[in-house]
C-alpha positions as CSV (number, residue, x, y, z in Angstrom):
1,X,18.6,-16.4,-3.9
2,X,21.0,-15.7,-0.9
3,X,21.3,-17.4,2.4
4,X,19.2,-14.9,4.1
5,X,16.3,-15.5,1.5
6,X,16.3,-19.1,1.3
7,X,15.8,-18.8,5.5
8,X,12.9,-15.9,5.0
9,X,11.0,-18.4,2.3
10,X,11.3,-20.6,5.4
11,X,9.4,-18.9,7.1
12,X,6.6,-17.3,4.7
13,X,3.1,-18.1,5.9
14,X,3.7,-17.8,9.2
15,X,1.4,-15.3,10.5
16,X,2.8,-15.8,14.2
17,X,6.3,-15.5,13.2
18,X,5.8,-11.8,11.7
19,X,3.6,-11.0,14.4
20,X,6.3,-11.7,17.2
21,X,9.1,-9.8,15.0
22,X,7.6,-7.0,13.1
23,X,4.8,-6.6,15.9
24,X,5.9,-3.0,16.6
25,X,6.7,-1.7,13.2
26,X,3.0,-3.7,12.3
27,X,0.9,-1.7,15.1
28,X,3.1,1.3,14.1
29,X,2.0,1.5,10.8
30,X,-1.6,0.1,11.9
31,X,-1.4,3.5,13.8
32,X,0.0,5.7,11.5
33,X,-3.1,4.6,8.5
34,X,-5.6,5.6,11.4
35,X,-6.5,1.8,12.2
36,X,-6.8,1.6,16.2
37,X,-8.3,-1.7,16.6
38,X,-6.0,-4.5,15.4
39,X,-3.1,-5.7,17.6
40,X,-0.2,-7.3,16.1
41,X,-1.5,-10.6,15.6
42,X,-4.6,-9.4,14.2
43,X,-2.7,-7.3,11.6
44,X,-0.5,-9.8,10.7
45,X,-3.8,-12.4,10.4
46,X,-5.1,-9.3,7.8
47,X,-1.9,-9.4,6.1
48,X,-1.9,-12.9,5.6
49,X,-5.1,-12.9,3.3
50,X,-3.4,-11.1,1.0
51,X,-0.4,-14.0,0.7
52,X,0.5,-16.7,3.0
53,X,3.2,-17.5,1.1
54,X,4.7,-14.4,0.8
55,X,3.2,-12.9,4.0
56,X,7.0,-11.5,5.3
57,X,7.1,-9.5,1.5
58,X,4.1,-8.5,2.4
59,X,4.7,-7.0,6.0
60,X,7.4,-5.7,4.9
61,X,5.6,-3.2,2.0
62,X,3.1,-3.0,4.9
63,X,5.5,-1.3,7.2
64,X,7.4,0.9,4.7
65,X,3.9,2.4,4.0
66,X,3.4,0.7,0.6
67,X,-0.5,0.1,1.0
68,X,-3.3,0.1,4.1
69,X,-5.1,-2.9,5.1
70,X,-7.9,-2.0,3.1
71,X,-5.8,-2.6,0.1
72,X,-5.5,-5.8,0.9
73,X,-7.9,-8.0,-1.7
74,X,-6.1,-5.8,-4.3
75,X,-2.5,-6.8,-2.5
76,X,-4.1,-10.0,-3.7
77,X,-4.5,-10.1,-6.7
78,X,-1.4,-8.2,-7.7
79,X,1.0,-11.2,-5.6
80,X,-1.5,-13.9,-7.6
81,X,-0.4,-12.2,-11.0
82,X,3.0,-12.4,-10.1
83,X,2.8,-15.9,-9.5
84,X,1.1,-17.1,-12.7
85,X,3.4,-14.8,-14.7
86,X,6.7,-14.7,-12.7
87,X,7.8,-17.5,-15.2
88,X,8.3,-14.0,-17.4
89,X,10.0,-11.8,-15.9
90,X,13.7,-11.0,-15.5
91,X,13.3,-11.3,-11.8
92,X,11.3,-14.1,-10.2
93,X,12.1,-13.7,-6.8
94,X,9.6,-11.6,-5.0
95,X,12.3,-10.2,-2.3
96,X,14.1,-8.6,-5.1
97,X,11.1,-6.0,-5.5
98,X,11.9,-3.4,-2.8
99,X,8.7,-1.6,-3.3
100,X,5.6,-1.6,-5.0
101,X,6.6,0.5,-8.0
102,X,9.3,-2.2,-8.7
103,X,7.1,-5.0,-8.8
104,X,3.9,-2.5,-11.1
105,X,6.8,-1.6,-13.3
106,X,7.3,-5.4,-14.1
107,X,3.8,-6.8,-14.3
108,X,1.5,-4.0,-15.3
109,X,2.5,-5.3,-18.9
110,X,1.1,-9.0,-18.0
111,X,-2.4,-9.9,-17.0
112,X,-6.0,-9.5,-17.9
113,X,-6.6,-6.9,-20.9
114,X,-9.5,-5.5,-18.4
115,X,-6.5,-4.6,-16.1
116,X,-5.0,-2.3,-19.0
117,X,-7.8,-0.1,-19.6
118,X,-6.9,3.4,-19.2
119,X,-7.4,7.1,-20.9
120,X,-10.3,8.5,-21.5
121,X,-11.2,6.5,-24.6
122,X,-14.4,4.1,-22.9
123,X,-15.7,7.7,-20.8
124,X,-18.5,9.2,-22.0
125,X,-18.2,12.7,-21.0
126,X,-22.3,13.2,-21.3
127,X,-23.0,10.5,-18.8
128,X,-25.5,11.6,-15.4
129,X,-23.5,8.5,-13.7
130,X,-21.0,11.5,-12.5
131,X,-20.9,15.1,-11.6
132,X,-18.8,16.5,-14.0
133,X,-16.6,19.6,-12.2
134,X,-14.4,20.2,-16.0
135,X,-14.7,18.6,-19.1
136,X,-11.8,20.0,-22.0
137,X,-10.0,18.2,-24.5
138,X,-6.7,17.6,-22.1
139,X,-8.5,17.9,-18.5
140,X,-11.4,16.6,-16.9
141,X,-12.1,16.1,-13.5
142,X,-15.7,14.3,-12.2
143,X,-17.0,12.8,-8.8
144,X,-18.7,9.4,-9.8
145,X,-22.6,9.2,-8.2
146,X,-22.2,5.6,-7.6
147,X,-19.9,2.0,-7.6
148,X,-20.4,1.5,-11.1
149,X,-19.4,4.5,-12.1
150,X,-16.5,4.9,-9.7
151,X,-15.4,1.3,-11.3
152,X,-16.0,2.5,-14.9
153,X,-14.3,6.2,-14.4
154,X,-11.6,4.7,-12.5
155,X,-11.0,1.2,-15.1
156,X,-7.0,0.9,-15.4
157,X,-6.0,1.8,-12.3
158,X,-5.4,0.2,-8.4
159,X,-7.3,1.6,-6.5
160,X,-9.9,0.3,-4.1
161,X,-12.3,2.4,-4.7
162,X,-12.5,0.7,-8.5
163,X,-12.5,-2.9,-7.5
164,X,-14.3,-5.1,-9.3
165,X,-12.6,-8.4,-8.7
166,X,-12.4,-7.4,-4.7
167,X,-14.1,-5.5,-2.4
168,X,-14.7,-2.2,-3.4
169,X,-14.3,0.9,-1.1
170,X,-16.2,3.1,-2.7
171,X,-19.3,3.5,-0.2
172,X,-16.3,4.2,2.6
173,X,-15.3,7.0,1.2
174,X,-18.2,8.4,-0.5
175,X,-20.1,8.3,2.8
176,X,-16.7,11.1,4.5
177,X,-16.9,13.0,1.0
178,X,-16.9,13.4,-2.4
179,X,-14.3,11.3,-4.4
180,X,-13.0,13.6,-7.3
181,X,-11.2,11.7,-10.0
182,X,-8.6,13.5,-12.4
183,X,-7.9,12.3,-16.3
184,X,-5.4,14.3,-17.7
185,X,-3.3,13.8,-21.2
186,X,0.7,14.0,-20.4
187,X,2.2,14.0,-23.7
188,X,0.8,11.2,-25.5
189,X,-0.8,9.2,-22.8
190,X,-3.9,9.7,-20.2
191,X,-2.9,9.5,-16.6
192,X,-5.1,9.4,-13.7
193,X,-5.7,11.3,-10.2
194,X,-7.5,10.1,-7.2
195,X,-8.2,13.0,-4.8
196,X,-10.1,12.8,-1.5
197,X,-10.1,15.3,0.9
198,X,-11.8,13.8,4.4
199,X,-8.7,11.3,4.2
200,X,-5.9,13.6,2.9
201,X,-5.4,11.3,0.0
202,X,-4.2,12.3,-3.4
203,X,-3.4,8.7,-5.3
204,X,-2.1,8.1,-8.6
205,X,-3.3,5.1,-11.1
206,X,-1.1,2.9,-9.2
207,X,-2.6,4.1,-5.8
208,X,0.2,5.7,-4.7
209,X,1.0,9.1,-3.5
210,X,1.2,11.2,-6.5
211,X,4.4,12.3,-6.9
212,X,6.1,15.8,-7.2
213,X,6.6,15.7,-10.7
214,X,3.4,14.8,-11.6
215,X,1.9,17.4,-9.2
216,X,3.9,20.1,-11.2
217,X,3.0,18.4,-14.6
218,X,-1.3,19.0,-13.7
219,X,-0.1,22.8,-12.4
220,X,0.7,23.3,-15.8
221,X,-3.3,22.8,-17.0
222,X,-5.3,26.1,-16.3
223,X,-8.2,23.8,-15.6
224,X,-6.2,21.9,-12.8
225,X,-5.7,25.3,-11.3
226,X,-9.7,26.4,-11.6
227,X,-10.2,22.8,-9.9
228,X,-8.0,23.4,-7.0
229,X,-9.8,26.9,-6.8
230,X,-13.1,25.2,-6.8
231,X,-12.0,23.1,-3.7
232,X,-10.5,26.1,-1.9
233,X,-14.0,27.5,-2.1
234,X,-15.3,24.2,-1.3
235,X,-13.5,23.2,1.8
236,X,-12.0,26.5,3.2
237,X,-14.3,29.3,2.2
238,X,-14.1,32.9,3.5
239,X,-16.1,33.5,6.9
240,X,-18.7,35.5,5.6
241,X,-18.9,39.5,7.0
242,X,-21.4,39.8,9.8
């Protein structure tokens, strides 16, 4: 640990101390994630439940746009896993992580077996717990009818919306719209989507902003392009001829 870290982990758990020197970047990003209400202080009291100790880390991701505040009991438990395991991994200082990805890459092995669950082996593709939009051997895409199944459809991955250890989102963003939820084989392993269109969000298993690649890997499915056809119809249909 360098000079400058020792100092920070000084300073961790100080809610007051990243409110007075991140407060602009803080409200900033408050702003940008569409959250109006919370001044600095109150953001940085937010940010603190998800790690006093490591509450400048955890600012930090916050500013760069790593998570939103809702993401916070899951914040949780990721920075509690890294604690009880940190004993085994190559790096053991949290400040070496520079983003989320990082620290996912190095713990996503360690934990609960419940936190590996993934694919498309526990979904039963006859269920009435979802509205099924494409079911094929490769592709399927579904918008879960309630919490359960929004938790069992979306087991494996980080997002809020299947907590089960935290609170759950899923009522939030159910009652703007339907959440659709993508399971698609690349190569040898399931991968999944998150898409929901009232908030412009399009999340991958570790709730992050799918990325290009990936993007270009599901335009390769014919059934990813009759879904996106679907939504045009859905959410931008032709004004009808008078």
């Amino acid at each position: 640990m360098n000079a400058i870290q020792s100092l920070l982990s000084l300073l961790e758990g100080r809610a007051d101390y990243v409110a007075k020197n991140f407060g602009e970047k803080l409200e900033a990003a408050a702003k940008k994630e569409g959250e109006k209400k919370l001044d600095a202080a109150g953001i940085a009291a937010e940010l603190e439940k998800a790690s006093e100790k490591h509450i400048v880390w955890v600012a930090r991701m916050y500013i760069a746009g790593q998570f939103k505040l809702e993401d916070i009991p899951r914040m949780k438990g990721e920075l509690e896993k890294f604690d009880k395991y940190k004993s085994k991994l190559e790096k053991k200082d949290l400040n070496a992580y520079k983003n989320l990805d990082e620290l996912y890459d190095a713990t996503e092995k360690l934990g609960d077996e419940e936190e590996k669950k993934g694919g498309k082996d526990d979904i039963d593709t006859k269920a009435k717990d979802a509205t099924w939009l494409i079911r094929s051997k490769d592709y399927m895409a579904l918008i879960p009818k309630t919490q359960e199944a929004s938790c069992k459809y979306g087991a494996g991955t980080k997002w809020c919306t299947a907590a089960t250890g935290s609170h759950n989102f899923f009522q939030s963003y159910n009652s703007r719209g339907d959440l659709i939820i993508i399971i698609a084989k690349f190569g040898d392993k399931w991968r999944k989507f998150q898409f929901h269109f009232e908030s412009g969000s399009f999340m991958d298993e570790r709730d992050t902003p799918a990325k290009k690649e990936d993007i270009k890997v599901l335009s390769k499915f014919p059934e990813h392009i009759k879904l996106i056809h679907m939504l045009i119809d859905k959410y931008h249909p032709e004004d009808d001829d008078d």
